[in-house]
PATOR-174239 format. One line per field, with one value per residue (C-alpha): residue in three letters; x, y, z. Coordinates in Angstrom, 3 decimals. Example, Ala and Ser with C-alpha at 12.3 -4.5 7.8 and 13.67 -1.06 7.14 Angstrom:
<recs>
resn: [ala  ser]
xx: [12.300  13.670]
yy: [-4.500  -1.060]
zz: [7.800  7.140]
</recs>
This chain:
<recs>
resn: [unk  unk  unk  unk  unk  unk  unk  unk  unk  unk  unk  unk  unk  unk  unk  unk  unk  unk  unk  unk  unk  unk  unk  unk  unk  unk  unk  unk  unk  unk  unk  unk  unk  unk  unk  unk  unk  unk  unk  unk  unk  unk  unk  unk  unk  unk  unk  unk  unk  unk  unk  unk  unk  unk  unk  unk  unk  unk  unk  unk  unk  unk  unk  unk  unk  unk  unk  unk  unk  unk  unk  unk  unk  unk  unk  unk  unk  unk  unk  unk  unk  unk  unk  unk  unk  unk  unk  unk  unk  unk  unk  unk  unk  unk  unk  unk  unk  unk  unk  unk  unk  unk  unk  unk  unk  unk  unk  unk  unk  unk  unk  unk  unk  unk  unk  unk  unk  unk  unk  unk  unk  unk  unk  unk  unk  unk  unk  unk  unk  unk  unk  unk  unk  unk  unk  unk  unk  unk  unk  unk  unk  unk  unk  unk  unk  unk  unk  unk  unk  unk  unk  unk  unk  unk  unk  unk  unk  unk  unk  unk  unk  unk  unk  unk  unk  unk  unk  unk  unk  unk  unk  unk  unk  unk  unk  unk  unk  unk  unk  unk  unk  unk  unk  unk  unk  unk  unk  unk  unk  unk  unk  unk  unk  unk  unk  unk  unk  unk  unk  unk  unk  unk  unk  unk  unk  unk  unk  unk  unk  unk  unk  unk  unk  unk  unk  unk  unk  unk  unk  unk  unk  unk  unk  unk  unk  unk  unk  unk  unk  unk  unk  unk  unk  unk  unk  unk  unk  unk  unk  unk  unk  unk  unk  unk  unk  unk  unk  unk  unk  unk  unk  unk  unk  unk  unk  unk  unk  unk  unk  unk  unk  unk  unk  unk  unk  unk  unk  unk  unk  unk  unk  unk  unk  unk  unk  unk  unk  unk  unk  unk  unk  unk  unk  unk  unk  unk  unk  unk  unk  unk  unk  unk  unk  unk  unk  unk  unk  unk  unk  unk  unk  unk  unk  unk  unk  unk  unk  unk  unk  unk  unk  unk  unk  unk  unk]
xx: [17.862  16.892  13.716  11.142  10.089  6.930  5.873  8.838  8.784  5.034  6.002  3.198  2.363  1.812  -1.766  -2.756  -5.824  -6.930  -7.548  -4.196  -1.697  -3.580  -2.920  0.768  1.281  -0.066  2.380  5.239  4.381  3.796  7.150  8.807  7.287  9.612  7.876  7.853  10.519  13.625  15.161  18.015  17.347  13.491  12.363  13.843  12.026  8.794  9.729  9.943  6.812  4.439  5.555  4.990  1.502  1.094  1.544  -0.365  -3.178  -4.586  -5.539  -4.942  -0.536  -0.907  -1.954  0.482  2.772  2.260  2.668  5.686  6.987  5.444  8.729  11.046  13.774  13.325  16.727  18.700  17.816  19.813  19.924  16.774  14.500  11.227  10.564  9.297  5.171  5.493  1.681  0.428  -3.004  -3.944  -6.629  -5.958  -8.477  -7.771  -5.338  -5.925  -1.909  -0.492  2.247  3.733  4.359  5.095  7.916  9.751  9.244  12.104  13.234  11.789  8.844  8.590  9.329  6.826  4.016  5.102  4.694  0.691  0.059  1.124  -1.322  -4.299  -7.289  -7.774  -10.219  -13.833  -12.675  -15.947  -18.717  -21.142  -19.740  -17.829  -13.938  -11.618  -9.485  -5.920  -3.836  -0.918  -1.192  2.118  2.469  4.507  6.697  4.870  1.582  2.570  3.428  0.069  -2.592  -4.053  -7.532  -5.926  -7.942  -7.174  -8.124  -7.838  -7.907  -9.343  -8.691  -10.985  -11.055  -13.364  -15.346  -12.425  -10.116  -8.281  -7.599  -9.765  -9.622  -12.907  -12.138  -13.248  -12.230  -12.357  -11.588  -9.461  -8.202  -4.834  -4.085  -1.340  1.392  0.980  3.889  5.085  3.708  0.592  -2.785  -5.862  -8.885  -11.740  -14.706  -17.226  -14.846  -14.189  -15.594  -19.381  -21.545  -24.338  -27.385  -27.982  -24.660  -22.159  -19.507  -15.454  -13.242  -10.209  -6.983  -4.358  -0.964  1.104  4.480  6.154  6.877  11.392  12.063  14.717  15.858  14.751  15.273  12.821  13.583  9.930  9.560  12.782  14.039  17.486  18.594  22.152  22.793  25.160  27.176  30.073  33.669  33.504  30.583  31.583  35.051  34.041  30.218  27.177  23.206  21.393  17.936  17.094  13.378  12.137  9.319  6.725  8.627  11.350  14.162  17.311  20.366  23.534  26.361  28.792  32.360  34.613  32.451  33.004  31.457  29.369  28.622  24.907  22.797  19.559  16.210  14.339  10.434  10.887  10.410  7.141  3.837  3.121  2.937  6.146  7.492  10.236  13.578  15.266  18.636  20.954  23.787  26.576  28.350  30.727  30.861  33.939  33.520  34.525  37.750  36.051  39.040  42.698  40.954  39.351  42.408  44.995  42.666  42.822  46.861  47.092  44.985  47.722  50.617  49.048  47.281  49.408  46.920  47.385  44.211  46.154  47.958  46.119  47.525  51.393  51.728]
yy: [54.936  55.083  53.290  56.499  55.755  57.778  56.846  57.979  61.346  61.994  60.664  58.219  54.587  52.105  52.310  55.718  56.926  59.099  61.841  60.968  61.554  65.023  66.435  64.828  67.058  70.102  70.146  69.406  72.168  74.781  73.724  73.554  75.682  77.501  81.224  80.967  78.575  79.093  75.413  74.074  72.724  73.769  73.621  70.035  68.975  70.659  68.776  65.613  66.061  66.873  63.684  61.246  63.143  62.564  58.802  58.153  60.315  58.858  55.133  53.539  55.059  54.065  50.674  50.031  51.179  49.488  45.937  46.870  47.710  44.433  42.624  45.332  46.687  50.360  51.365  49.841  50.827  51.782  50.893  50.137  49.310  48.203  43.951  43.107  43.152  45.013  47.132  44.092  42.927  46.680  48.333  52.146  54.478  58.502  60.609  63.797  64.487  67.567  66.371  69.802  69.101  65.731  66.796  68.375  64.715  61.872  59.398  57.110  58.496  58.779  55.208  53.843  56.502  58.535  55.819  55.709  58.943  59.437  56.104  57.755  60.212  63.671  63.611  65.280  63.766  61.588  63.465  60.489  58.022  55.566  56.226  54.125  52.027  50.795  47.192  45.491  41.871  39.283  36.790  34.239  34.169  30.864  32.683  34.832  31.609  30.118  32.380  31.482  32.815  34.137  34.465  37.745  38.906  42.893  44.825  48.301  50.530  52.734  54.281  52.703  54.598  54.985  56.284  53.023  51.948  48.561  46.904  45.310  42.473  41.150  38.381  38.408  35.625  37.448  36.074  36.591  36.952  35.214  37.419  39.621  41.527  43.472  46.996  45.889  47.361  45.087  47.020  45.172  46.965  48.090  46.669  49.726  52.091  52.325  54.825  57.581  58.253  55.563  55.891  52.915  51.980  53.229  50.025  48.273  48.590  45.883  46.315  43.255  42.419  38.996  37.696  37.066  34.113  31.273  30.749  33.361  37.083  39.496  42.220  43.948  40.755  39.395  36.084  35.447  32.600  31.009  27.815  25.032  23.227  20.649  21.470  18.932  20.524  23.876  22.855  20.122  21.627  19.785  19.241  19.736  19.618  22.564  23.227  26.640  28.575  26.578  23.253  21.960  22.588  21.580  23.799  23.475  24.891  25.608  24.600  26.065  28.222  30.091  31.259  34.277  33.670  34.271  32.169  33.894  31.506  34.452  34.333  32.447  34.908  36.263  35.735  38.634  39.508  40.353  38.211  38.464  36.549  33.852  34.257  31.662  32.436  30.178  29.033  26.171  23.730  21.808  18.494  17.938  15.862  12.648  9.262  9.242  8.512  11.695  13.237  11.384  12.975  16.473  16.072  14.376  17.838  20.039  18.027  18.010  21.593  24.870  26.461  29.639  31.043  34.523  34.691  38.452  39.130  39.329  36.232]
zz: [-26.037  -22.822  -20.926  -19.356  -16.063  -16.133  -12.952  -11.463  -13.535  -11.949  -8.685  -8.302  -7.699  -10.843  -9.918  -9.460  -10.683  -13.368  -10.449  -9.334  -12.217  -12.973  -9.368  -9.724  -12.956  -11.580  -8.538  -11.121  -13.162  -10.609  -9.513  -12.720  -15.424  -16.954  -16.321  -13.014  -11.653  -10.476  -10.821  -12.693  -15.561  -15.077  -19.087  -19.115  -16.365  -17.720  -21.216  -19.148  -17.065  -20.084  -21.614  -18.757  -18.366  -21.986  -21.968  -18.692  -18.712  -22.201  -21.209  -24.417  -24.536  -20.214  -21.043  -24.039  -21.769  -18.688  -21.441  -22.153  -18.586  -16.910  -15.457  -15.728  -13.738  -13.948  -11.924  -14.148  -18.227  -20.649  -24.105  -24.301  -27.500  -27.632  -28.474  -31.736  -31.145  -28.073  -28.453  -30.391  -29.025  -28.362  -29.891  -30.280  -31.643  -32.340  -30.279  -28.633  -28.757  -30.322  -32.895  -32.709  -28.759  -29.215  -31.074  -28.437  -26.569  -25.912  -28.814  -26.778  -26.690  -30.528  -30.638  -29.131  -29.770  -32.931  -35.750  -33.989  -33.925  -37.596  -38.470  -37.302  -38.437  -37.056  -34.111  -35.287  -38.694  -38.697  -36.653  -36.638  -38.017  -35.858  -35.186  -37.426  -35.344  -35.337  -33.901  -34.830  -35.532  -35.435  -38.028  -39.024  -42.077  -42.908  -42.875  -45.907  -48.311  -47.613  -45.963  -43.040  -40.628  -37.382  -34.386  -33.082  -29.277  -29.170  -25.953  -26.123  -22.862  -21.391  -17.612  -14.915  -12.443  -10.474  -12.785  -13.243  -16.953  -17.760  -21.078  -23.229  -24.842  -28.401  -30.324  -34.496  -37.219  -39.419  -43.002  -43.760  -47.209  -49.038  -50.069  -47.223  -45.799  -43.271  -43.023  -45.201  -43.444  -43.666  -43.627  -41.850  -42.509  -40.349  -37.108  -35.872  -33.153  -33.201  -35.389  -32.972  -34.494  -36.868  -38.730  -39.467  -37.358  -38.265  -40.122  -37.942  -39.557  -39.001  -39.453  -40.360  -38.469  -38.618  -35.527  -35.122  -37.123  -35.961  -39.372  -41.476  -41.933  -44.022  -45.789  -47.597  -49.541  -49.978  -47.245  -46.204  -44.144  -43.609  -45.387  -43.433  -46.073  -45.762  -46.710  -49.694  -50.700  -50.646  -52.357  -55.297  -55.921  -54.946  -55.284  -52.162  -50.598  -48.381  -46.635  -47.813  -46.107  -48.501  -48.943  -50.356  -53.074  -54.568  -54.933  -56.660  -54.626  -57.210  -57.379  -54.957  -52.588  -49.747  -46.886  -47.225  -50.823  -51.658  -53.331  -54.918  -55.756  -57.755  -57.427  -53.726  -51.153  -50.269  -52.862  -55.111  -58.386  -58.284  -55.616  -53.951  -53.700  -51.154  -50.422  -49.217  -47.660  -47.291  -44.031  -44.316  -41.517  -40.475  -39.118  -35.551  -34.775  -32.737  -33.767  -34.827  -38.467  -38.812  -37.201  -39.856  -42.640  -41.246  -40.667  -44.303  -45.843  -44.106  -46.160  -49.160  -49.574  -50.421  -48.342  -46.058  -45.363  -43.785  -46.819  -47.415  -44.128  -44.846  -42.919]
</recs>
């Protein structure tokens, strides 16, 4: 997939105003609109310049946006895909966006907007009431074993006087329930954009992603992680003590294992009712040749063992 330069597209400056981008997208689609051009490639262009004006013109997708371009080097992107947590810390309320345009949009576009604009309600939706609103939160993997209160800054853009996107800032306390995986909303009522007239304010929805794990992987509520064991082990069997996301066990390794083979701990993944399952899997680690001793006991193993380990190989 390949990184959009939208500012490029438009032809502006990463600081143009409001004012700015909308005179920018007029010129491109006098220019380019496909009854009345006579360019090559004119409808892709027009394709190209409605999405940049889609992203940039609506300060909450500009200021996602602009996160996830801080740093980057825009003349050289390809293969690009979005961080884990990228738009997390944002505060996004409805969408004016036509799904039936955005369709015709990039896959990049779809990946960074499409899963949002799915989440949310139709605008008018809730004439008085207060707009529901929508953020990603990161946890850990940790977080899900025991529960935890996060507290969570969210910054909710809006356009200044002069057109520039700005952000308000709030900060909440926000309990994290045990058991809680990724995906999983938590509704926080009464959080979200403020009621006119008296009536209540919309809820904050917060969807859960774990943050990349050194050790662990997730899969809905099962764990995996890699488990280093010792030739001997791995060969004769063996009790060991591993840490685990909420402590400690002991495993039996049995007799003759190799690496790759998965051990399953049923009920110790994530918390739930039904919870779900760690999976060990096992990588056998050789001990490094450091004195003629442990080089005498390697040479001795290749006398003694009838062992060829390409033997599947023909060779």
């Amino acid at each position: 997939m390949e990184f959009k330069d939208y500012y490029k597209i438009l032809g502006i400056a990463r600081e143009a105003t409001v004012d700015e981008i909308k005179k920018a997208f007029r010129g491109l689609a006098r220019k380019y609109h496909p009854d009345v051009s006579k360019e090559i490639n004119a409808e892709e262009k027009m394709k190209e310049v409605n999405e940049a004006y889609t992203v940039l013109s609506d300060p909450e997708k500009r200021a996602a946006y602009d996160n996830l371009g801080q740093g980057r080097d825009f003349r050289s992107d390809s293969g690009f895909q979005p961080p884990p947590g990228w738009d997390a810390g944002f505060e996004f309320s409805h969408t004016h966006s036509d799904d039936s345009q955005a369709a015709d949009f990039s896959d990049f576009f779809a990946e960074l907007f499409g899963k949002q604009m799915r989440g949310r309600q139709p605008y008018g939706e809730h004439k008085m009431q207060g707009n529901d609103h929508h953020a990603k939160i990161m946890l850990d993997l940790e977080d899900a074993y025991h529960g935890t209160t996060r507290s969570l800054t969210l910054r909710a853009p809006k356009l200044d006087n002069q057109g520039h996107v700005t952000f308000d800032e709030h900060t909440l306390n926000v309990r994290i329930p045990k058991g809680v995986h990724a995906g999983q909303v938590i509704r926080l009522a009464g959080q979200g954009g403020p009621g006119t007239a008296g009536e209540k304010a919309g809820d904050l929805f917060l969807q859960v992603e774990f943050n990349p794990h050194s050790r662990y992987r997730i899969e809905n509520k099962d764990v995996y992680a890699s488990l280093p064991v010792a030739p001997w082990e791995a060969a004769l069997g063996a009790t060991i003590k591993i840490p685990v996301p909420d402590g400690f066990v002991e495993v039996r390794v049995p007799e003759n294992s190799q690496s790759g083979r998965k051990l399953r701990l049923k009920g110790k993944g994530i918390p739930a009712a039904t919870s779900g399952d760690l999976y060990l899997l096992l990588e056998i680690i050789l001990p490094p040749v450091s004195n003629n001793k442990e080089r005498e006991f390697y040479q001795t193993m290749a006398r003694e063992f009838a062992f060829n380990p390409r033997q599947n190989l023909g060779v």
